[in-house]
N, C-alpha and C positions, 0 to 999 in steps of 0.2 A: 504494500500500500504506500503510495506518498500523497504527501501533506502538500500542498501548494498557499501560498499567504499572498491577497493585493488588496492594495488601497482604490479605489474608484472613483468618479465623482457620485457625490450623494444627491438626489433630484430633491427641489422642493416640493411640498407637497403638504395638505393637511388631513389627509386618510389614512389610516392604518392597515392593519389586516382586518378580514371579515369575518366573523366568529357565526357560525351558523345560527340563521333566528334569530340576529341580531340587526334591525337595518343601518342602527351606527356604523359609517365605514369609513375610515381612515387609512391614508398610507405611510408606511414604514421605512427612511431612508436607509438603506449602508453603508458603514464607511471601510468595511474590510471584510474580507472573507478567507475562509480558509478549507481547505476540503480534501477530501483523501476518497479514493475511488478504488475500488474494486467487483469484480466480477461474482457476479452471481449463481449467471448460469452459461452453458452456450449462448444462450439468445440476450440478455442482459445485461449491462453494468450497471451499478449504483454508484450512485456519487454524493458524500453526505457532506453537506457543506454547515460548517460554524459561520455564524454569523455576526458582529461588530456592529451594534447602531447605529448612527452619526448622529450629532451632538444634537439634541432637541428631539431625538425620535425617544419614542417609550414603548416597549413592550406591552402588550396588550395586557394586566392584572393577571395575575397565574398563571402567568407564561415565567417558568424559570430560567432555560436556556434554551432560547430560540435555534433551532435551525433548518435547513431544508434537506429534502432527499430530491435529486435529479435524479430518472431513473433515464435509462440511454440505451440504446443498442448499441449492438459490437461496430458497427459505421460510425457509431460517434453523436447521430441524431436522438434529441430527445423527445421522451415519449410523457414525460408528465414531470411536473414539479407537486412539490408536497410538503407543505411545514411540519416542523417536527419540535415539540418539545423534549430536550431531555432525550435524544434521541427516538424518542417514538411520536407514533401520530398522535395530531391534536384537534380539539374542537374548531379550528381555524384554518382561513382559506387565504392563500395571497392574493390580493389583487391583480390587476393585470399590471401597471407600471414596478409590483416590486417583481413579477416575474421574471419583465423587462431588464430589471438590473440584476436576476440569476442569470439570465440569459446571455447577456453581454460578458459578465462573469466567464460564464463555461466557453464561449467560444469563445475569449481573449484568450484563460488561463489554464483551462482543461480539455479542452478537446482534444488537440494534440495526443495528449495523455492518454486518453482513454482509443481513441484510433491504433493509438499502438503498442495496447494490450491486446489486439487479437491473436 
């Protein structure tokens, strides 16, 4: 497994994550991320990425440690994003702009990565 660490730009924004049943909805900036990827199975990679707030963002109340799962094919394409507290799933959904900045994330600093573990 390796760990990769970047700083990014954090977007402005006054939404957060979407917590199911909830219509309050706020977004989440980032200012770093860090992630470690490995294989699943033939057909999948995982990719669990730590996540860094940027300064003004807040964790949505009973979120302890935020982070996400990419999950990806052996190509490198992703197949879903998924917030995780604590490592595991949580009552909560990212919005579309904090995907936007997993997204830019993985093909900046992980794709590569994960392309050439097949």
């Amino acid at each position: 497994m390796r760990w990769k660490i970047w700083c990014g730009p954090a977007r402005k924004g006054e939404r957060e994550m979407i917590e199911y049943g909830n219509p309050d909805i706020r977004e989440l900036r980032f200012a770093r991320f860090r992630s470690r990827a490995e294989a699943r199975s033939e057909q999948w990679i995982d990719v669990e990425v730590s996540l860094e707030l940027a300064e003004g963002s807040e964790a949505p109340e009973g979120i302890v440690e935020l982070g996400a799962l990419i999950v990806c094919t052996r190509r490198g394409d992703i197949v879903e994003i998924v917030p995780q507290d604590e490592g595991r799933d949580c009552e909560y959904q990212f919005t579309e702009q904090e995907k936007a900045q997993l997204r830019t994330y993985y093909e900046q600093e992980v794709r590569s990565t994960v392309e050439n573990m097949r």
